[in-house]
C-alpha positions as a Markdown table, in Angstrom:
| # | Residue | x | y | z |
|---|---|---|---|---|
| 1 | Unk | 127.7 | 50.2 | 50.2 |
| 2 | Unk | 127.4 | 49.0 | 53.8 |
| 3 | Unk | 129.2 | 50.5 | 56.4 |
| 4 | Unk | 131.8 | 48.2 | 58.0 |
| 5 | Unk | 131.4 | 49.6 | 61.6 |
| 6 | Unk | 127.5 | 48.8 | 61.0 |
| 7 | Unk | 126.4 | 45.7 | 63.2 |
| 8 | Unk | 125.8 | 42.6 | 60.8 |
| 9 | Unk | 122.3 | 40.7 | 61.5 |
| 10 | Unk | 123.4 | 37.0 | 61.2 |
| 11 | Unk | 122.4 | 34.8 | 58.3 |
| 12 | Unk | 121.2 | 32.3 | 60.6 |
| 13 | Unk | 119.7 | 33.6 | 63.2 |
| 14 | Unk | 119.6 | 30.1 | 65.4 |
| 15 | Unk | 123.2 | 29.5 | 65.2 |
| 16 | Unk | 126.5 | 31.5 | 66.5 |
| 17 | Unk | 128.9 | 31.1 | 64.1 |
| 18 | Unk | 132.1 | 32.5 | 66.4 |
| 19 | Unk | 134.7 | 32.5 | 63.2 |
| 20 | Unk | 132.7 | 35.6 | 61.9 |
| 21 | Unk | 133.5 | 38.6 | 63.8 |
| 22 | Unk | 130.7 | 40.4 | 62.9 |
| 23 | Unk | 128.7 | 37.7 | 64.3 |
| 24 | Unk | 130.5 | 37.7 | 67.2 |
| 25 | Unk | 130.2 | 41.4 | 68.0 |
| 26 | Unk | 125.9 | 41.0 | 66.9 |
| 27 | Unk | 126.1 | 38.1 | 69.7 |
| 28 | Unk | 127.7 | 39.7 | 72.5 |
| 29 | Unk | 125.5 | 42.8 | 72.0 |
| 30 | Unk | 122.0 | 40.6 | 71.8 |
| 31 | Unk | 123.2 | 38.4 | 74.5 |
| 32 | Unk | 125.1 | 41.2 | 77.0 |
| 33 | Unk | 127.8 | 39.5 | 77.1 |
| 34 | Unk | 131.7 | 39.9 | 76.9 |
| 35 | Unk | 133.5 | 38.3 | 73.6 |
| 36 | Unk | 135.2 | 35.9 | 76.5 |
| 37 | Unk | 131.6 | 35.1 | 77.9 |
| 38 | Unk | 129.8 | 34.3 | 74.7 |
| 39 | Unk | 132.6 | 32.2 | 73.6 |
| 40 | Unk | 133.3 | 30.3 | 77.0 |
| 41 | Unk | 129.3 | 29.7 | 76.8 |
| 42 | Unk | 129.5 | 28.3 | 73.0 |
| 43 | Unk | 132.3 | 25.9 | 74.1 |
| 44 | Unk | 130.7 | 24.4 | 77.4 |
| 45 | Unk | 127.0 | 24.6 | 75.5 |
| 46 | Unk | 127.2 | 24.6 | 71.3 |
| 47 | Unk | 126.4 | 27.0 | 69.0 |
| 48 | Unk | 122.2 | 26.9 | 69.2 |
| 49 | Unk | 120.7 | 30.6 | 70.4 |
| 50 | Unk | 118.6 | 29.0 | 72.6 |
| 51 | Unk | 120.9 | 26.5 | 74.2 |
| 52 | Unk | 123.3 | 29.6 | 75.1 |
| 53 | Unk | 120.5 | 32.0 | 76.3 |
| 54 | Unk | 119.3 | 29.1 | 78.9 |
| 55 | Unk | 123.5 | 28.5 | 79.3 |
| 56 | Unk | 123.8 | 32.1 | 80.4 |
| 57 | Unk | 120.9 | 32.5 | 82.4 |
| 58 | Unk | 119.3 | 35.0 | 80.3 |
| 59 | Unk | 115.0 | 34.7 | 80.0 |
């Protein structure tokens, strides 16, 4: 049985799907970013990986 503290690798790994915590926390850690940051950035630029790496500057 998995670990819930473990750090769930998305389904779909081109999309952010912010309503699934797990998600959110694999995000913020690929990404850098804060919680506040990775949502602020999938409000102003969508939920495509891509789209938010270029949206927060990242290479």
């Amino acid at each position: 049985m998995p670990d819930d503290s473990e750090i769930r690798i998305p389904q779909d790994d081109e999309r952010i799907d912010v309503t699934d915590l797990k998600e959110v926390d694999y995000w913020t850690r690929w990404f850098g970013v804060s919680e506040a940051r990775l949502r602020t950035a999938v409000a102003s630029a969508g939920t495509h990986r891509d789209d938010l790496r270029i949206y927060l500057g990242l290479p």
